[in-house]
Structure formats: structure tokens, C-alpha cells
N, C-alpha and C positions, 0 to 999 in steps of 0.2 A: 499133515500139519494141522496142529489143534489151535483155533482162532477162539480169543478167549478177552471179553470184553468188561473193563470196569471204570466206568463214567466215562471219562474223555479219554482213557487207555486203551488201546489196539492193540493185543500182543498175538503175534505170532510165535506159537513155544514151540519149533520144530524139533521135539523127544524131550525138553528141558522135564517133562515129567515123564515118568518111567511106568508105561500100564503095569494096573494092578496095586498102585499106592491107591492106600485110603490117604483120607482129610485126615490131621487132628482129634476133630471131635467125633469120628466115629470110631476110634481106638478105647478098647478098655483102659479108664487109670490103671495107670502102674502103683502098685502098693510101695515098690523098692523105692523112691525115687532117692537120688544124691542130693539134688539142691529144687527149689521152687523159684520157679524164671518168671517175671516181671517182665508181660510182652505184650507187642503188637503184631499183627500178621504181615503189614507187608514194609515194614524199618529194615533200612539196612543195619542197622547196626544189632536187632532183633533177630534175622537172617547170619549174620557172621556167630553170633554165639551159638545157635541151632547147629551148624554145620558143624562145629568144635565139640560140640559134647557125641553129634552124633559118631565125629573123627575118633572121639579118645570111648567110644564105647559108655558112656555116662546117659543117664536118665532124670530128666528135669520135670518137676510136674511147673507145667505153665498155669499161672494167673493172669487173665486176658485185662489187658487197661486200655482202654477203648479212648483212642489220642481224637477221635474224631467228637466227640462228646465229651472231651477236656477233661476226662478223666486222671489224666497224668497230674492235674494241677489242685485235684481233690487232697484236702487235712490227710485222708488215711495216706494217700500214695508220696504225697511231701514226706512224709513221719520215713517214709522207706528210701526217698533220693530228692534228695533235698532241692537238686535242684529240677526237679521235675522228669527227667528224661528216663529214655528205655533204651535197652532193660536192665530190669536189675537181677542180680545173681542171689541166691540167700542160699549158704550152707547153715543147716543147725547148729545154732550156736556160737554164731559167728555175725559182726556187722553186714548188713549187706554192699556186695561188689557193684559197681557201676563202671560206665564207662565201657566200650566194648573191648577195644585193642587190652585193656587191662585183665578183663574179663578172660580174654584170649591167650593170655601172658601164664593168669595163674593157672586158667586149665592145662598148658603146658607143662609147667613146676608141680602140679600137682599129680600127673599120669603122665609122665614122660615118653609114653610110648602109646601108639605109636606117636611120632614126633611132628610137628605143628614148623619146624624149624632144622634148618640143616644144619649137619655135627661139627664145620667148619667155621671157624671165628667171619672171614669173608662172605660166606655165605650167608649167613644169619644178620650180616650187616646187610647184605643184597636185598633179603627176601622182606625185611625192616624199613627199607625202603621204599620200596613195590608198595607195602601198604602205607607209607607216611603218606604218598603222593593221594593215593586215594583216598582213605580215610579221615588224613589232618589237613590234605590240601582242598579235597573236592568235597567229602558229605556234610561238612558245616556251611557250605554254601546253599543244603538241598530241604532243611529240618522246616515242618511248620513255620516255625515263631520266625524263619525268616522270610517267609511267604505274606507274614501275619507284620510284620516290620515294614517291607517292603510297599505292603498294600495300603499301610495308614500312614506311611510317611512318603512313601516314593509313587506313589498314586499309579500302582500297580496294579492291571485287570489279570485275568485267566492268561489271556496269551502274550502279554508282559512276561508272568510267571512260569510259562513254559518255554519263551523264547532265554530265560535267563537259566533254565537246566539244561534244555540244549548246548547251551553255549558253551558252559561250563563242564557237564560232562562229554562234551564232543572236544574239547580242550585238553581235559586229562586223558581220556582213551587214545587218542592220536598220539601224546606225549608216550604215554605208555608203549603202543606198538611201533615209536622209533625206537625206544630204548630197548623192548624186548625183541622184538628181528634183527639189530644187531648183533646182538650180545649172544656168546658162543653157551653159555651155561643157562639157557633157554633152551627149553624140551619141551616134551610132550605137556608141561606146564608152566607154569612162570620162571619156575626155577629145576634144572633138571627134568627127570621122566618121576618125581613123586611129590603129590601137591603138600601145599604146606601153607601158612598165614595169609601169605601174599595170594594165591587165588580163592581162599575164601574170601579176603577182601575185593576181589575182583568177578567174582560171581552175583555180590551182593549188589554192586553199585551197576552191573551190567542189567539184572533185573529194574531196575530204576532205567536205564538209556532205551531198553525194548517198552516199559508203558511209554515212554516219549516219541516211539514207532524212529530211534536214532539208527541207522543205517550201520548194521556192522560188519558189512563187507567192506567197508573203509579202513579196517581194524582186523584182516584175515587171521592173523598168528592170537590175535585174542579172542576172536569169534573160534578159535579151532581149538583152543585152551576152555574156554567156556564148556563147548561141547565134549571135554573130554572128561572135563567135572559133573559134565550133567550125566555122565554113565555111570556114576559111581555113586554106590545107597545114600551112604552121608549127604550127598549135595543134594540127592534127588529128593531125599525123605523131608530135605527144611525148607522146600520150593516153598515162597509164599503164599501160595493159592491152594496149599493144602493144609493151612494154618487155620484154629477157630478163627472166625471172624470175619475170613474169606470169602467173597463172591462166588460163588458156584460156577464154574464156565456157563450156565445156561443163563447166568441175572445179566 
């Protein structure tokens, strides 16, 4: 088990990385690339795009926007998302995408296969929901600017601010593993035995509960869905710590 440490973060990544991945930045640019992704290393919402391009086979060269040095709030990166946030998608010749679930949607409609979504009308409303909880319920709770809110209006310290992501994402994870260990069309992933939207949203914001050192044997059937994503290249290849920008497991 690789203990891997960044500022007040304690992660235990038992296989979440796959020996033999490089970082990011020690990969040659790709000449091919589809689009130029507007990123941070360790955003959930940065991380759900990562996985999807790596799912549909697609190649993004990354522009690194350094959220710690307010980069995102810089004239050039406004002109790109107006309203600040990562990431952003740029195909040529095209306005740029934002927004991740959106981001996620059109990588779907645009390489259908493999498929992000099941071929069933119920199902695609199932797996739509997996990520509303996560993504529209729980990570606008988790962004800077509401750390940055919280701290100058609600006289918020460090451990204010981590007692308030605990809470919350130990709130939705529980949520979640009653709804998924009941429900019969839960498999070896959220939905079924082949992953799809709904654990890449659930990979990303699980990376977020392990830097909080959140206890995920409380969440067996999502801690075992986690681990089944982390065997597979796509998830393994957009770990956050293999991202530029990344702490080194030795810093």
C-alpha cells in the first residue's frame, strides 16, 4: 500500500495507481491531439473529463491553470470560461465546452462507443442520477470559492473547512451505498458489470473523501466499485497524482 502525502492529505492508494504509469509531464506531447483541455490536477470535475476521453479513446493536450495561484481568475482564462472554472474543453474551431457533466454528455454524442451510458431509456435515467447526486448535489458544496466564502463570511479555519467536506461527502457516499446495495442492477459497477458516467463521477469525488482520510469501509459496495475502476487504464491513467502539477509521492 502506497502512502502518499500532500499538505494536510493522507492518502492511502491501495493499487488506485497501476505500476508502471508515468506522470503527465514525463509523456511525450502528442502531435494528434482532438481538443486542448483547460486543467487542474487534482478537480473533480478535471478528473471526470480525464477518464471520458481516456474511455472514448480521445487525446487532449492539457493547459495546466494553476487554481492555487488564482490563475483561473486571470483576463486570458476569463476570455476562455467566463465564469472562471475547470475545465474547459476546446475543439478547433469551436466555442469552448465547460461544465463537466456537459463536457461528459457531448464526449458521448460525439464517439458513441464505447458508451458512457446504457442502451436502455431506464437505465440512462438510473445512471443520470448516480451522477446528479454526486456531482449537482455534493461537489458544489466542495470548489474553492466556497471555502473562500465560507472563510470570510462564516469565519471558517482549516478544520471548519474540513469538518464541512466530511460531512458532506460522508452524507452522499452513505446515501449512495443504500441506494446501490439495494438495487438489483448494481454490479460489478454502479450500474451493471460495465462502467459508465455514473462511476466516473464516483471515482472522482471518492479521490476527494481518501485526501479527507474518509473511512470507506462504511461504503463496502462503493469502496469495491472504486477498486474495480481503479483496474482499468482509463481510470488508472487520469489518477490525480499523475497529473502535471502533482506532488510527487516523495514531497
Amino acid at each position: 500500500m502506497e502512502r502518499i502525502t500532500y499538505r494536510s492529505w493522507t492518502l492511502e492508494q491501495p493499487g488506485l495507481i497501476l505500476p508502471g504509469l508515468k506522470r503527465r509531464q514525463d509523456l511525450p506531447l502528442s502531435t494528434n491531439a482532438d481538443f486542448e483541455l483547460y486543467a487542474f490536477w487534482r478537480t473533480a470535475a478535471t478528473h471526470r473529463v480525464r477518464i471520458a476521453l481516456n474511455m472514448k479513446g480521445l487525446v487532449a493536450h492539457e493547459r495546466f491553470v494553476d487554481l492555487d495561484k488564482g490563475e483561473q481568475r486571470s483576463p486570458a482564462y476569463l476570455a476562455i470560461s467566463t465564469a472562471g472554472v475547470i475545465p474547459a474543453l476546446v475543439e478547433n474551431g469551436y466555442p469552448p465546452l465547460t461544465q463537466s457533466m456537459a463536457i461528459l454528455e457531448f464526449l458521448e454524442e460525439k464517439v458513441p462507443n464505447p458508451p458512457l451510458l446504457p442502451s436502455d431509456l431506464h437505465g440512462r435515467a438510473r445512471v443520470r442520477s448516480i451522477c446528479a447526486l454526486l456531482v449537482t448535489d455534493t461537489n458544489p458544496l466542495l470548489p474553492p470559492r466556497v471555502k473562500k466564502y465560507l472563510a470570510s463570511q462564516g469565519g471558517f479555519d482549516e478544520a471548519a473547512w474540513d469538518a464541512w467536506q466530511v460531512h458532506w461527502l460522508t452524507s452522499s457516499l452513505e446515501s449512495l451505498e443504500r441506494h446501490l446495495v439495494t438495487d438489483p442492477q448494481t454490479g460489478q459497477f454502479c450500474h451493471g458489470d460495465t462502467p459508465t458516467m455514473a462511476d466516473i463521477c464516483l471515482v472522482s469525488i471518492v479521490f476527494r473523501a481518501q485526501a479527507l482520510q474518509i473511512d470507506l469501509n462504511r461504503t463496502p459496495t462503493l469502496r469495491n466499485i472504486v477498486a474495480n475502476c481503479a483496474a482499468l487504464d482509463a481510470f488508472a491513467r487520469a489518477h490525480p497524482f499523475l497529473q502535471e502539477g502533482a506532488p510527487s509521492p516523495k514531497d
